[in-house]
C-alpha positions as semicolon CSV with decimal commas, in nm:
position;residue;x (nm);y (nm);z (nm)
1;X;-1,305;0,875;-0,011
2;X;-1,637;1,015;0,179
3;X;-1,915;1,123;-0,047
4;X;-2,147;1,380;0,077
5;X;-2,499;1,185;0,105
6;X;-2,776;1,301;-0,041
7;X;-3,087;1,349;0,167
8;X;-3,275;1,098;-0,048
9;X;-3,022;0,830;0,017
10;X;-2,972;0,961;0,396
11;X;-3,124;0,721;0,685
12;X;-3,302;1,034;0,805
13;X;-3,548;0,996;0,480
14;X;-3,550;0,665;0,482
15;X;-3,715;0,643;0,862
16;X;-3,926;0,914;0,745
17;X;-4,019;0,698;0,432
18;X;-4,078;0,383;0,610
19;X;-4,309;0,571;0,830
20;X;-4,525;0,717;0,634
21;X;-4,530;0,407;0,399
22;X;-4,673;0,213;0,749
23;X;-4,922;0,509;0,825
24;X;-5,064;0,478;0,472
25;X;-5,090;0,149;0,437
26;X;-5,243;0,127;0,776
27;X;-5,466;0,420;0,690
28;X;-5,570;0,280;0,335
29;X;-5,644;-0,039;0,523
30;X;-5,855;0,107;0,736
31;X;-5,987;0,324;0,464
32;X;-6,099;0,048;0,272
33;X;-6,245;-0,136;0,551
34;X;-6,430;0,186;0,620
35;X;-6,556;0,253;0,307
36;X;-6,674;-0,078;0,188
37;X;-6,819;-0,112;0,534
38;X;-7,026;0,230;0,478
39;X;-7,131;0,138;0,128
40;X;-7,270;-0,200;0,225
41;X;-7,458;-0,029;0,515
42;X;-7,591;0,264;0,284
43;X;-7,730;0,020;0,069
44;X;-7,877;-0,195;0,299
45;X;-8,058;0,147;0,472
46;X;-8,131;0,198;0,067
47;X;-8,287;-0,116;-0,025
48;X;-8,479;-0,139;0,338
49;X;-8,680;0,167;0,167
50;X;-8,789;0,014;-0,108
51;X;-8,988;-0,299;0,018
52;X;-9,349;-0,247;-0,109
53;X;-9,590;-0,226;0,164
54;X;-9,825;-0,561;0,223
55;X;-10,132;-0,440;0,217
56;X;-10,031;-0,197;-0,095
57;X;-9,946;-0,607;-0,204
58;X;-10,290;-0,715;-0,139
59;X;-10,474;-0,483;-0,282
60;X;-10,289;-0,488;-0,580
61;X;-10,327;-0,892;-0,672
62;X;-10,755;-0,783;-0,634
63;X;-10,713;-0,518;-0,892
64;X;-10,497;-0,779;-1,069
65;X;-10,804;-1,025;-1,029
66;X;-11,060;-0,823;-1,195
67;X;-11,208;-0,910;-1,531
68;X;-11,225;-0,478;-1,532
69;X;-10,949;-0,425;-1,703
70;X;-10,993;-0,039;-1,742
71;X;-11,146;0,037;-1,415
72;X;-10,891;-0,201;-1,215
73;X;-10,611;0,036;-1,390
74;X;-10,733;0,330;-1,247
75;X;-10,776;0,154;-0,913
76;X;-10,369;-0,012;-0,947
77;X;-10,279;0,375;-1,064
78;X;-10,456;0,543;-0,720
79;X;-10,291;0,254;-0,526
80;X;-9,892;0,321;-0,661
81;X;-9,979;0,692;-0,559
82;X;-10,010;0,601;-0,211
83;X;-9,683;0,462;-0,200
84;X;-9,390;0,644;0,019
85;X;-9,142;0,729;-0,267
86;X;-8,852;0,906;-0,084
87;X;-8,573;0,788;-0,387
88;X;-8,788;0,866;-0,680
89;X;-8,820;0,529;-0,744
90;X;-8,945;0,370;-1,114
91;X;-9,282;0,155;-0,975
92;X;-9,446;-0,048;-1,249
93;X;-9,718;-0,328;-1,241
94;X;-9,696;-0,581;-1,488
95;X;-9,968;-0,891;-1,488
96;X;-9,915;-1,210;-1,525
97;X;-9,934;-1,189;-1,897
98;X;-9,687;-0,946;-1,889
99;X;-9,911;-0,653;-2,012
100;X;-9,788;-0,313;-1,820
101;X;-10,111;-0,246;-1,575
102;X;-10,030;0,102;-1,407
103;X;-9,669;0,314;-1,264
104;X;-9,609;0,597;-1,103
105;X;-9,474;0,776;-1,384
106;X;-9,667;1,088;-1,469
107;X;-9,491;1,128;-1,767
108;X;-9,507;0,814;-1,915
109;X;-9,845;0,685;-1,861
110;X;-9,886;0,560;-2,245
111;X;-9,669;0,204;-2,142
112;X;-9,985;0,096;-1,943
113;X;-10,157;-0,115;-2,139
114;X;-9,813;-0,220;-2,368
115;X;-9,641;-0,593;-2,310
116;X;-9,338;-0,550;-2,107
117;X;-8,975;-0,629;-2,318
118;X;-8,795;-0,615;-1,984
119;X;-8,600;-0,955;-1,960
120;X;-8,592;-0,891;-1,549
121;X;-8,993;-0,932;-1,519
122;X;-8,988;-1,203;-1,777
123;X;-8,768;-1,426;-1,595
124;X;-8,993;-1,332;-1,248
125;X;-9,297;-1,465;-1,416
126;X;-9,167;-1,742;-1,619
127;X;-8,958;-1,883;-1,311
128;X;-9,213;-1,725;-1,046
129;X;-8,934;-1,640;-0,816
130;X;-8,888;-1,263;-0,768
131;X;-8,551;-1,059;-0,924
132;X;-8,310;-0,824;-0,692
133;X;-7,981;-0,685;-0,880
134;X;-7,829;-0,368;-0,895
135;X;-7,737;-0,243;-1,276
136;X;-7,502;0,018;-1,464
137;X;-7,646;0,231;-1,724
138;X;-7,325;0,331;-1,948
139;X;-7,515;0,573;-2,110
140;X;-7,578;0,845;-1,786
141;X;-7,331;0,696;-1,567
142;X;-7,561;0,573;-1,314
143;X;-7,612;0,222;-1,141
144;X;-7,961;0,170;-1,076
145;X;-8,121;-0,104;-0,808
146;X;-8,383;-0,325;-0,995
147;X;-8,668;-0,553;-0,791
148;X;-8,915;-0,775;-0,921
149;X;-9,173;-0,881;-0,649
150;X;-9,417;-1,125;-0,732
151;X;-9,793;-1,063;-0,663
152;X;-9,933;-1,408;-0,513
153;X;-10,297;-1,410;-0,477
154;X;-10,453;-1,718;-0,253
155;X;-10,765;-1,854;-0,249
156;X;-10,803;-2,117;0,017
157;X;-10,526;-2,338;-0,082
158;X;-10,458;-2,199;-0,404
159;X;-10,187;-1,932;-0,457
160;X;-10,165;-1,794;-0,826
161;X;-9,932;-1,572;-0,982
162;X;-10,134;-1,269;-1,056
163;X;-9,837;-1,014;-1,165
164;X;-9,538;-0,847;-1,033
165;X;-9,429;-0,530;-0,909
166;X;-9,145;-0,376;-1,120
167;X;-8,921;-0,067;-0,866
168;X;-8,602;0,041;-1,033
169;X;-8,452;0,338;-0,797
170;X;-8,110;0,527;-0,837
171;X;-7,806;0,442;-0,649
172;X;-7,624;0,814;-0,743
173;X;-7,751;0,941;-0,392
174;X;-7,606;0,681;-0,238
175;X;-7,273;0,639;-0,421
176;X;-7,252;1,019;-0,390
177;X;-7,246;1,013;-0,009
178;X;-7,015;0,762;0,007
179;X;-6,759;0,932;-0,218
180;X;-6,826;1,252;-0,020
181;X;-6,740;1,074;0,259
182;X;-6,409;0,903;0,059
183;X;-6,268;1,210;-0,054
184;X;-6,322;1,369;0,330
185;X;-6,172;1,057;0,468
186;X;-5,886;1,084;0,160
187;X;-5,798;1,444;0,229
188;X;-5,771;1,335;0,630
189;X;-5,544;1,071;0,475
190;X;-5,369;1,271;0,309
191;X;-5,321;1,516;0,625
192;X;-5,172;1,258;0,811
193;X;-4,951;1,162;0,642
194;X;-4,812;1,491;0,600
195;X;-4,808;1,529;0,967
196;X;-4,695;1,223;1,011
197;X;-4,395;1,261;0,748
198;X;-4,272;1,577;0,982
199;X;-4,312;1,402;1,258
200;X;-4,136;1,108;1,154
201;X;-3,793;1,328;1,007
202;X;-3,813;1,494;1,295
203;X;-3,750;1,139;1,523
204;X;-3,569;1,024;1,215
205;X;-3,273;1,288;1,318
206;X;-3,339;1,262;1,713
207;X;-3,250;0,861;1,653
208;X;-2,939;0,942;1,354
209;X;-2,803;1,230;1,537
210;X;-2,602;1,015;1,759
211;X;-2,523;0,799;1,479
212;X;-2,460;1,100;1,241
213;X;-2,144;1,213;1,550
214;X;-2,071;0,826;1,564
215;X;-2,014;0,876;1,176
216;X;-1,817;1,198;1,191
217;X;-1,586;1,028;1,480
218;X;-1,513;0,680;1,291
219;X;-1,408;0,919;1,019
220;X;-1,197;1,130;1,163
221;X;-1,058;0,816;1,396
222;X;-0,947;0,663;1,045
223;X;-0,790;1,003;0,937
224;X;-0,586;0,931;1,252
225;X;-0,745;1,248;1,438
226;X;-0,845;1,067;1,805
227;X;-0,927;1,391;1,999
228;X;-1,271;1,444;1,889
229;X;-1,581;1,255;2,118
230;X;-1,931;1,135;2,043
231;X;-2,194;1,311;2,310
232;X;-2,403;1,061;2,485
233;X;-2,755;1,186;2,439
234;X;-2,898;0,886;2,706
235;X;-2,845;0,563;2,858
236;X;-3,027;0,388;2,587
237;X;-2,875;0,122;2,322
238;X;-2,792;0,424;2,089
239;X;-2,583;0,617;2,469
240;X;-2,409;0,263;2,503
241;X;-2,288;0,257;2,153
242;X;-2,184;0,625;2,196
243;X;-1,924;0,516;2,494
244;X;-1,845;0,248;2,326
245;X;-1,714;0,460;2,035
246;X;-1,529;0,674;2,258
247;X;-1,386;0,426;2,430
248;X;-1,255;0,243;2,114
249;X;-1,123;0,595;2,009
250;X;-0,946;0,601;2,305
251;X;-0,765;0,216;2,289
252;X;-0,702;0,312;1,904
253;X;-0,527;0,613;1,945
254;X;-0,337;0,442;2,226
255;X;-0,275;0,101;2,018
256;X;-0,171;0,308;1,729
257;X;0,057;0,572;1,929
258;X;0,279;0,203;2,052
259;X;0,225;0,083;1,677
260;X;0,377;0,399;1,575
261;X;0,623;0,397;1,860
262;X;0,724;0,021;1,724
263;X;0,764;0,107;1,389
264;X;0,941;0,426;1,435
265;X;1,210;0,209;1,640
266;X;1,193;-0,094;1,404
267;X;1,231;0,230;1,112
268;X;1,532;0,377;1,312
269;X;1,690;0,030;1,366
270;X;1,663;-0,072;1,003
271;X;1,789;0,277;0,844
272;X;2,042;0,231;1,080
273;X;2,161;-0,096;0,988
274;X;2,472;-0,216;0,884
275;X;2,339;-0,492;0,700
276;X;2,043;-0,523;0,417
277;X;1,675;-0,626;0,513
278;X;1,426;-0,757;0,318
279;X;1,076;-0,904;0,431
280;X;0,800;-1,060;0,157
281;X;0,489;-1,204;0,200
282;X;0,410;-1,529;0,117
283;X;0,446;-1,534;-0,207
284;X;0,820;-1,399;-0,223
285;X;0,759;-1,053;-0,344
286;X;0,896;-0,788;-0,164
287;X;0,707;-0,571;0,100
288;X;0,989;-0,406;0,292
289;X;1,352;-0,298;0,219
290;X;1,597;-0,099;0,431
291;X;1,804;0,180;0,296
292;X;2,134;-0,036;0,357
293;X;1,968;-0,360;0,135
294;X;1,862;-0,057;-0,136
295;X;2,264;0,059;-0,158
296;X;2,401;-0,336;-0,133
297;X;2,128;-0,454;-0,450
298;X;2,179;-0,125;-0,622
299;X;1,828;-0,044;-0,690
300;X;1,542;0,241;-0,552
301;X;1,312;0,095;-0,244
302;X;0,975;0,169;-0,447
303;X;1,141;0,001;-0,711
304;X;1,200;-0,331;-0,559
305;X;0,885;-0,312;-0,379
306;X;0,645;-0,564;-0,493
307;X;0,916;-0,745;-0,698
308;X;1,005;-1,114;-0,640
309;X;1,285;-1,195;-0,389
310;X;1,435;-1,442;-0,678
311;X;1,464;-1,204;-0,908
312;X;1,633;-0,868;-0,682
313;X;1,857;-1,132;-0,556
314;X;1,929;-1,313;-0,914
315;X;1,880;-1,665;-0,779
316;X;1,615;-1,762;-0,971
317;X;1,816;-1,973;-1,194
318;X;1,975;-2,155;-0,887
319;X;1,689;-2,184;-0,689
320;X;1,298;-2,208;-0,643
321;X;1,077;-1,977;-0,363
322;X;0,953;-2,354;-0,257
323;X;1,307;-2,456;-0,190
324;X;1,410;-2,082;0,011
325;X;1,061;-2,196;0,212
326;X;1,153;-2,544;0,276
327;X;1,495;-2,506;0,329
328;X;1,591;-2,167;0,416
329;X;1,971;-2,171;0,428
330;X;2,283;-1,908;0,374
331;X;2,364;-1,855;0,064
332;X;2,703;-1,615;-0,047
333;X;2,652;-1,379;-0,343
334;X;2,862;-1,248;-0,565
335;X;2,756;-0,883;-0,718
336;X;3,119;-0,767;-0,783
337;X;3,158;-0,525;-1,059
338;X;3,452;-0,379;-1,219
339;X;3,427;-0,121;-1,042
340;X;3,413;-0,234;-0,667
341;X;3,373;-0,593;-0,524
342;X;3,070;-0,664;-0,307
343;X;3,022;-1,045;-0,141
344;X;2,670;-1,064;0,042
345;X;2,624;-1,347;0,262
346;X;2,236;-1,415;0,281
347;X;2,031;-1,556;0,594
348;X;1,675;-1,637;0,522
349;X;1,424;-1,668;0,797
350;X;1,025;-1,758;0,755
351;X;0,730;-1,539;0,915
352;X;0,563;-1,787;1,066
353;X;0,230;-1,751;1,318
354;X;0,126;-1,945;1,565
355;X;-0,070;-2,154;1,366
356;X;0,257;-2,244;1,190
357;X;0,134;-2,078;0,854
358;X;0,406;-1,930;0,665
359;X;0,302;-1,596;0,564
360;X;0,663;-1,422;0,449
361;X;1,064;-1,481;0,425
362;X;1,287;-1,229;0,602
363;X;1,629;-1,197;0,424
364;X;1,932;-1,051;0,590
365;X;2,205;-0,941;0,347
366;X;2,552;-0,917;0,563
367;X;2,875;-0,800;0,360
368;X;3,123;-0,980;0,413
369;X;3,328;-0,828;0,100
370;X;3,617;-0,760;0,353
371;X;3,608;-1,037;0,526
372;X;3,635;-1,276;0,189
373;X;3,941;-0,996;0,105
374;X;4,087;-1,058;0,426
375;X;4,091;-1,460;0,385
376;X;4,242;-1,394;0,032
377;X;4,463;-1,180;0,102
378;X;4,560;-1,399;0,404
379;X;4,585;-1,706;0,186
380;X;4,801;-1,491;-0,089
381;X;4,979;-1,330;0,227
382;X;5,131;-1,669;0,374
383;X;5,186;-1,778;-0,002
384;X;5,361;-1,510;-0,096
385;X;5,612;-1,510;0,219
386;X;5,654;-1,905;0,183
387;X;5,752;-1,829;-0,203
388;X;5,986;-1,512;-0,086
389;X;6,170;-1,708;0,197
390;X;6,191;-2,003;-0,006
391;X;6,331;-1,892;-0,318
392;X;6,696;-1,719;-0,084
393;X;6,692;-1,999;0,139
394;X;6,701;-2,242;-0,169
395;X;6,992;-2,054;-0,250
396;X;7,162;-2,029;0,066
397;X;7,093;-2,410;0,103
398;X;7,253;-2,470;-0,223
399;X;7,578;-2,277;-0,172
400;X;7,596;-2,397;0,166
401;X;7,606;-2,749;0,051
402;X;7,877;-2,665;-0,238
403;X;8,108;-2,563;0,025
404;X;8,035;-2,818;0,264
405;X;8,100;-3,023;-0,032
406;X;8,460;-2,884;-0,013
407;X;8,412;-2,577;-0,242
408;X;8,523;-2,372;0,044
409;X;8,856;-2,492;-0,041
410;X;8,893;-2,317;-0,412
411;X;8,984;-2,015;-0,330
412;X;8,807;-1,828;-0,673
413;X;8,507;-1,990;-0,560
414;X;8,474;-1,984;-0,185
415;X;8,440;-1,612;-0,123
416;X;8,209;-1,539;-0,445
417;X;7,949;-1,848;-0,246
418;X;7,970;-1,670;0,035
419;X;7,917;-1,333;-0,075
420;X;7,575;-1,472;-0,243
421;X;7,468;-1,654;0,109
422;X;7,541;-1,300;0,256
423;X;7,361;-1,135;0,017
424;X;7,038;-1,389;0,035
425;X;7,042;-1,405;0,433
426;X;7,020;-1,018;0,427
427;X;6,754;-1,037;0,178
428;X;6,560;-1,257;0,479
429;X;6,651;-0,987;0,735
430;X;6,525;-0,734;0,544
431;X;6,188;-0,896;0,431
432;X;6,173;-1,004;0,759
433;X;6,203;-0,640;0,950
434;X;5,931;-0,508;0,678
435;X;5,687;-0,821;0,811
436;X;5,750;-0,682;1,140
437;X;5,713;-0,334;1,051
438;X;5,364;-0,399;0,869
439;X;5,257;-0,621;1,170
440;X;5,274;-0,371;1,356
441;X;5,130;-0,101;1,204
442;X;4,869;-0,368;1,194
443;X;4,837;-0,352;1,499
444;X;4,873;-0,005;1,609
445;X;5,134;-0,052;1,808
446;X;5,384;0,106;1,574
447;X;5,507;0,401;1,722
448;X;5,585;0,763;1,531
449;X;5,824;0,992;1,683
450;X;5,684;1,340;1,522
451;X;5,879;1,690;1,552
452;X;5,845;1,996;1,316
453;X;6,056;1,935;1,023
454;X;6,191;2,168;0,694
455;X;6,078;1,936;0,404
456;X;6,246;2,127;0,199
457;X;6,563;2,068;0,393
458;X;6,481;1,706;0,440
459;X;6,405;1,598;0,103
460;X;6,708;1,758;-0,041
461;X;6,907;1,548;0,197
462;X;6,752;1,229;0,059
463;X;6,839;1,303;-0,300
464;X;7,160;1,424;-0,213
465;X;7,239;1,116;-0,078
466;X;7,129;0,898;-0,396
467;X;7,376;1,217;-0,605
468;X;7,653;1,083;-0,365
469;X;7,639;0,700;-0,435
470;X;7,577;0,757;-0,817
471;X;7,954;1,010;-0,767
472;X;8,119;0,752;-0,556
473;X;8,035;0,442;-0,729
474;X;8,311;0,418;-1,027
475;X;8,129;0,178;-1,212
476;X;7,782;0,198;-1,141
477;X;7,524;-0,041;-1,347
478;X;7,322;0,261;-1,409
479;X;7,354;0,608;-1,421
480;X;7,011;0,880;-1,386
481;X;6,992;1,239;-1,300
482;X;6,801;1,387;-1,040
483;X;6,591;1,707;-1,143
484;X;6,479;1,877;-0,859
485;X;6,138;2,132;-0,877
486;X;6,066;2,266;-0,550
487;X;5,900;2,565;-0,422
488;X;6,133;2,843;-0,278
489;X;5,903;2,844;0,045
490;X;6,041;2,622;0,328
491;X;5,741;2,414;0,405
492;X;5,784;2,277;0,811
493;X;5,564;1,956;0,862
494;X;5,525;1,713;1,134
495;X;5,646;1,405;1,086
496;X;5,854;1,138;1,172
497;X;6,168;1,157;1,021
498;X;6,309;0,824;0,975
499;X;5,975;0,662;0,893
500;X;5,939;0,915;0,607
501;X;6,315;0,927;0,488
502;X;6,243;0,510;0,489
503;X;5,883;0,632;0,225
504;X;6,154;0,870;0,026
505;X;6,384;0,614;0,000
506;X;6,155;0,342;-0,147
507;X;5,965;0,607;-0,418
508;X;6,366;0,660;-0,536
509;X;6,486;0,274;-0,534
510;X;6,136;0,231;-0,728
511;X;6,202;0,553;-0,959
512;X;6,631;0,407;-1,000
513;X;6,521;0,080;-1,056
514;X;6,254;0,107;-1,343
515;X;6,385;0,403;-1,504
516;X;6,620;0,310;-1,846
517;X;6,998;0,423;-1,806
518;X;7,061;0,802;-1,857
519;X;6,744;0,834;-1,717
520;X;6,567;1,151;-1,572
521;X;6,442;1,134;-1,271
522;X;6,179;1,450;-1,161
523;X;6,149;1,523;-0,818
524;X;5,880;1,809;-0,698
525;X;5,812;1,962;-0,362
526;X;5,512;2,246;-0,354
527;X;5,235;2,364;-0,162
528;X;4,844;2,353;-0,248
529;X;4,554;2,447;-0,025
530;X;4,642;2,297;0,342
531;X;4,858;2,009;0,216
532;X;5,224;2,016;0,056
533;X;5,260;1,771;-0,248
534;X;5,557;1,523;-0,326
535;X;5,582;1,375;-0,608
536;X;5,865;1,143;-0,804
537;X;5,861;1,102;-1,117
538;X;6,096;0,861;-1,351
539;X;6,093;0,751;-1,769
540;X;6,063;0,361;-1,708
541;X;5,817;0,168;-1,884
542;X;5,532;0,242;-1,661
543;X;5,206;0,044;-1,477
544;X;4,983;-0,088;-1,653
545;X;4,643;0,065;-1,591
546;X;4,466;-0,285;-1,458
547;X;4,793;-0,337;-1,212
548;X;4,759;0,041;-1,060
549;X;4,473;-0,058;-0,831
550;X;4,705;-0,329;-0,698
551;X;5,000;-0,115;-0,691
552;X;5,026;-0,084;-0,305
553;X;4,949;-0,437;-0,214
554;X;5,191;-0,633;-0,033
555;X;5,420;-0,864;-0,225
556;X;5,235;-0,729;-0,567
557;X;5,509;-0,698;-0,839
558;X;5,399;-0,585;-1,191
559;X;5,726;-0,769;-1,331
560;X;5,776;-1,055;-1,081
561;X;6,092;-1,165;-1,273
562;X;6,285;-0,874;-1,295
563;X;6,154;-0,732;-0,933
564;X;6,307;-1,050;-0,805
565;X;6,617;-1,045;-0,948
566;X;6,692;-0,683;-0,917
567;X;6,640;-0,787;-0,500
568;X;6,308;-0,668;-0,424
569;X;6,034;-0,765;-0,108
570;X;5,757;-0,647;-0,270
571;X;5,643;-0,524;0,055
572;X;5,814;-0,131;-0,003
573;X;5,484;0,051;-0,139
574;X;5,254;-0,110;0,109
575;X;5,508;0,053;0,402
576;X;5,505;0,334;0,229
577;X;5,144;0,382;0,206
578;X;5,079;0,280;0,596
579;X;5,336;0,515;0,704
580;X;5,200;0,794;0,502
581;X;4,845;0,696;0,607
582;X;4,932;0,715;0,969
583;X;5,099;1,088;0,901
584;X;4,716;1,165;0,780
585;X;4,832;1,199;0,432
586;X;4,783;0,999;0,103
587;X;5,013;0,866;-0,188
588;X;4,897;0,738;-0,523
589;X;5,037;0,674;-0,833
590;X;4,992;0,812;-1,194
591;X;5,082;0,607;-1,482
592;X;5,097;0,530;-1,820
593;X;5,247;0,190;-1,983
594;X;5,571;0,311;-2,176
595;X;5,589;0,666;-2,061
596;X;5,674;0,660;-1,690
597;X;5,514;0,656;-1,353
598;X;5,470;0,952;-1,109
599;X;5,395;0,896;-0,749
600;X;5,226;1,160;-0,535
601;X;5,265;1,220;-0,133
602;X;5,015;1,467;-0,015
603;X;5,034;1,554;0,365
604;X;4,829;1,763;0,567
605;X;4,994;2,075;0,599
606;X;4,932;2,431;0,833
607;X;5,171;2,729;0,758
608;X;5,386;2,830;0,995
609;X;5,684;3,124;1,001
610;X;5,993;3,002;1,091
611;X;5,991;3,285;1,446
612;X;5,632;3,102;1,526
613;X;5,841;2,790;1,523
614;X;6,098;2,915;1,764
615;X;5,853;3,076;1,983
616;X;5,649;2,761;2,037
617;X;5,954;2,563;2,108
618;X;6,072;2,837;2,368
């Protein structure tokens, strides 16, 4: 997220700050320089003015000489007069006793005469070496420059310490000019900087105003927006860098249109999938998922996101993310439920770089649910037909053998052995022409012969029939009674006849064959919404609800004994349903155990009037 800058934290002040920071502490360098330069010169001009004259000296060390006392006073006091006092200067004369002999104070005349207490002209005369030092009075505020000059006096070879001349003149003149001069120089400073400041946020943001658009364009450039330039103010370092932010605007926006291009097409191919994706990095969790490998695992895409590989596939018990890396082989998984099957066969593939690091696994979840149905079912197929040939032929094989084994010669038992091999061989034929018939509806190359036909009409004419063999048959091993429930509308389909008289004729066999004796058996014939419904419905003992989703499949008996014996293929429901399939219709089956089945035909269905008919066949 991009903060707004504050002007304090900007690069614009900070150039400005660094600036100024250089002038003044260029300027105070100077300033100091200047100053302390100034102030030694001041007092050297200062203490230049007050060096006592030599032949003020001179005379001075012959009043000092005099046994006079009171007359050489007046002659020391005349002689201090005469000296050029331009700083108001304090000018004593103390002798070499230390007795006070004459200044040029007017106002203090009563110390000539006293001993000195002045440590300064002590120390001259005791050490006879002269005193120069410059003092701070506390008390006024003032610093004061103090000399103590010794008088010599000589006589031939002889020099003798007559006295001194004590001069103690203010500095405050002098220390005032040069602060005058400080605070002048200060204020200039001060000026300067000011100026300088200005000056220096006013380069500031001619240097950051390229950098300021450079900014801007970066920013917008990682917002995706690549239309925007950076104007290139010169053909300095700051102009190069400009072009070379336009330029790498330019290869962005191009790299990222074919990245986008890329993963648009690597996005359509995986949503378009038929089989499950999933990439991880290198340490198995999940970073991508198609929409086909969200449906096959069941679970939401930001969900398995970020999730381990072991656990959304459930191999973590079986396996290790060391072992997938090592030895990335196909694995078949099983996430069947109750209420569908699903069989995922898993390649695994590593990311690998040049280098040969291994930064990711890409999974590849194929379903190969049919496929595992279709071997099954392929296996149970050529089982089933090897236990459905081989049960008659056992038979016909045994009663062949009886009467080659001269049981064709009794005549009781001759004709009933035959009538069994008859019955067994036409069992084949018929098992046989159903194979056939499923094979090639298979294949598609089973052919219908459609034409407009009254089901009404029609399906009256198939339970007529069964009325018929139940009338002729004196004996019969069971008897039923056909209720019929149809609409009074005639209802003309397209269809082909004999393949659905052959559907008709298995629901009833089914409906005779499982319903008890005296049994009712309800058939109905109406019309919904586009489709006509058929449905047969008998009083056996009904399906069990885990065998109903079976129901259909070839050679699937819910009684295997008694469908057996009572001569059936098993293969009679599975015609039924490919025929109706291929009509563009669909038949199921309602049932529950001990209170009968009912099994519906739906077929697509368009009304017609009976003089539309005739028309369209004219």
């Amino acid at each position: 997220m991009n903060s707004k800058i504050r002007f304090f934290q900007s690069i614009h002040f900070k150039i400005a700050l660094v600036f100024a920071l250089l002038l003044l502490l260029t300027l105070e360098i100077v300033g100091a320089v200047f100053v302390r330069q100034l102030e030694h010169q001041n007092l050297n001009t200062f203490k230049s003015q007050q060096v006592v004259q030599t032949y003020i000296t001179n005379r001075l060390s012959n009043e000092l000489a005099k046994t006079n006392v009171s007359g050489a006073n007046k002659q020391i006091k005349s002689t201090l007069s005469e000296i050029t006092n331009t700083n108001n200067a304090q000018i004593r004369v103390i002798d070499n006793k230390g007795t006070i002999r004459g200044t040029n104070e007017a106002d203090n005349q009563g110390v000539v005469g006293q001993k000195t207490t002045d440590s300064d002209i002590k120390n001259a005369i005791y050490n006879n070496r002269d005193v120069v030092r410059t003092t701070y009075n506390s008390q006024n505020n003032s610093r004061y420059y103090t000399t103590v000059t010794r008088i010599i006096r000589t006589q031939g070879n002889n020099s003798d310490l007559v006295g001194v001349i004590y001069m103690r003149a203010s500095l405050d003149s002098v220390y005032r000019n040069i602060n005058q001069i400080t605070l002048i120089y200060l204020s200039a400073t001060f000026v300067a900087i000011i100026l300088g400041l200005v000056m220096a946020i006013i380069i500031s943001r001619a240097i950051t105003r390229p950098i300021d658009e450079m900014k801007k364009q970066t920013l917008r450039i990682a917002r995706g927006d690549y239309s925007g330039h950076v104007h290139v103010y010169g053909n300095d370092e700051l102009g190069q860098l400009a072009s070379a932010v336009n330029n790498l605007s330019v290869r962005v926006e191009e790299a990222q249109e074919s990245t986008e291009s890329e993963r648009r097409r690597l996005d359509s191919v995986m949503a378009h999938m038929t089989d499950g994706v999933i990439a991880t990095d290198r340490r198995g969790n999940v970073t991508i998922i198609n929409e086909m490998g969200s449906n096959f695992l069941d679970t939401d895409a930001d969900d398995a996101v970020g999730k381990s590989i072991l656990d959304l596939l459930a191999i973590r018990q079986d396996y290790t993310l060391r072992e997938l890396l090592e030895d990335p082989d196909d694995l078949v998984l099983d996430f069947s439920t109750k209420d569908h099957d699903l069989i995922l066969q898993a390649y695994f593939s590593l990311i690998q770089r040049e280098s040969g690091f291994i930064s990711g696994i890409v999974c590849v979840l194929h379903d190969v649910t049919e496929q595992q149905k279709i071997d099954q079912d392929r296996k149970q197929f050529v089982s089933n037909v090897s236990h459905e040939l081989r049960t008659p032929l056992t038979s016909v094989r045994s009663y062949v053998e009886a009467l080659a084994e001269g049981a064709w010669k009794d005549p009781k038992v001759a004709p009933e052995f035959l009538k069994v091999t008859q019955e067994e061989t036409d069992r084949m034929i018929r098992m046989i022409n159903d194979l056939l018939t499923l094979s090639r509806m298979d294949s598609g190359t089973q052919k219908l012969d459609l034409e407009m036909v009254n089901l009404n009409e029609l399906y009256n004419y198939v339970l007529d029939r069964f009325d018929m063999i139940l009338k002729q048959d004196d004996q019969p091993e069971k008897t039923y009674t056909i209720k019929r429930e149809f609409t009074k509308r005639d209802l003309w389909v397209e269809i082909d006849t004999d393949r659905f008289t052959q559907v008709l004729d298995n629901l009833m066999n089914n409906a005779i064959k499982y319903s008890p004796d005296g049994g009712v058996i309800t058939c109905r014939l109406l019309e919904t919404h586009n489709n006509v419904m058929l449905s047969v419905t008998d009083q056996g003992l009904g399906i069990p609800r885990a065998d109903i989703p079976r129901i259909f499949d070839r050679f699937y008996r819910v009684d295997k004994a008694r469908s057996r014996a009572q001569g059936g293929t098993g293969l009679g429901l599975a015609i039924s349903r490919e025929v109706v399939q291929m009509l563009g219709g669909r038949i199921w089956v309602d049932s529950r155990e001990g209170r009968g089945s009912t099994f519906y035909i739906s077929l697509p269905y368009k009304p017609y009037e009976e003089e539309d008919l005739w028309d369209e066949d004219n």
